[in-house]
N, C-alpha and C positions, 0 to 999 in steps of 0.2 A: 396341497402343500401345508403343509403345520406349520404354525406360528411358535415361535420356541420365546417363553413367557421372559429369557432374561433379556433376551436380545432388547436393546434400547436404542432410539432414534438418537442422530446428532442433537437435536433440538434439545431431547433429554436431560445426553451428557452437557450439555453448554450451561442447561438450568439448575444444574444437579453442581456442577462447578463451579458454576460463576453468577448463579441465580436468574429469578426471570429477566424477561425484558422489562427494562425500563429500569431495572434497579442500579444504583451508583455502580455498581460490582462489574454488570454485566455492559454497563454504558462504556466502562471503562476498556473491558475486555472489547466491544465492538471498534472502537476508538482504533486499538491499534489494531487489531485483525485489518482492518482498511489502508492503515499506514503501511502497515506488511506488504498488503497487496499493489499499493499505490510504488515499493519502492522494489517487489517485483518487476514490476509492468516495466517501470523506465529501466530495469537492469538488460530486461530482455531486451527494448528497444534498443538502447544504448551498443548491444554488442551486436543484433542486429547492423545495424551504420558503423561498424566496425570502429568504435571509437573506445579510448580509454577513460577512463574516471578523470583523469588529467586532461584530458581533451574536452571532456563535455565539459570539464568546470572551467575551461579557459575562453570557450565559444559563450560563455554565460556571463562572466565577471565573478566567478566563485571560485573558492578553495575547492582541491579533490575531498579532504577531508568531510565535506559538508554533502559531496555526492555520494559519499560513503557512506553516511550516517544514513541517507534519504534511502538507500539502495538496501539497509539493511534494519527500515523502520525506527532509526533510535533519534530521529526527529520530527519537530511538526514541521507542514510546509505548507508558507501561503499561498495562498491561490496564484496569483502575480511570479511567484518567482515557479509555480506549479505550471504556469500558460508557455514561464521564459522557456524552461529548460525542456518542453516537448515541440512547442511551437519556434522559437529560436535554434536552439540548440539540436534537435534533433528534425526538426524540419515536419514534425506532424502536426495533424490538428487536432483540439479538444475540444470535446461534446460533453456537456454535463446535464446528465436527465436526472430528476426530480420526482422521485415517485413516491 
């Protein structure tokens, strides 16, 4: 099979857009790719348990609006209200590895 010389790896495009790793640029861009994915994760759980954005935030002590923002990355989230709203609120457990 030939290797076709324009085709470029993700890795590429990420440092080609947002620079290496480690750089302010690209820290940044990693920041929220995680947040994205942190307010995927609970989106899906959430609908999973057949609950509404209004529902998780009442089982929690939070506004819907604050589960909105989480769900659609346009906030940070501490750890603590991160344990409440999968451990309390939707009844899972969290594992956090360190690698």
């Amino acid at each position: 099979m030939k290797k076709d010389k324009n085709l470029k790896s993700f890795e590429e495009h990420l440092k080609k857009q947002y620079g290496k790793i480690g750089s302010k640029s690209r820290d940044k861009f990693e920041i929220k790719a995680k947040a994205f994915v942190i307010g995927e994760l609970l989106k899906e759980e959430r609908l999973e348990a057949k609950l509404t954005q209004e529902q998780l935030a009442d089982k929690i002590g939070a506004k819907k609006c604050y589960i909105s923002r989480i769900e659609n990355g346009k906030t940070d989230i501490q750890l603590s209200t991160l344990y409440k709203l999968f451990e309390v609120g939707l009844g899972k457990q969290i594992s956090i590895n360190i690698i």
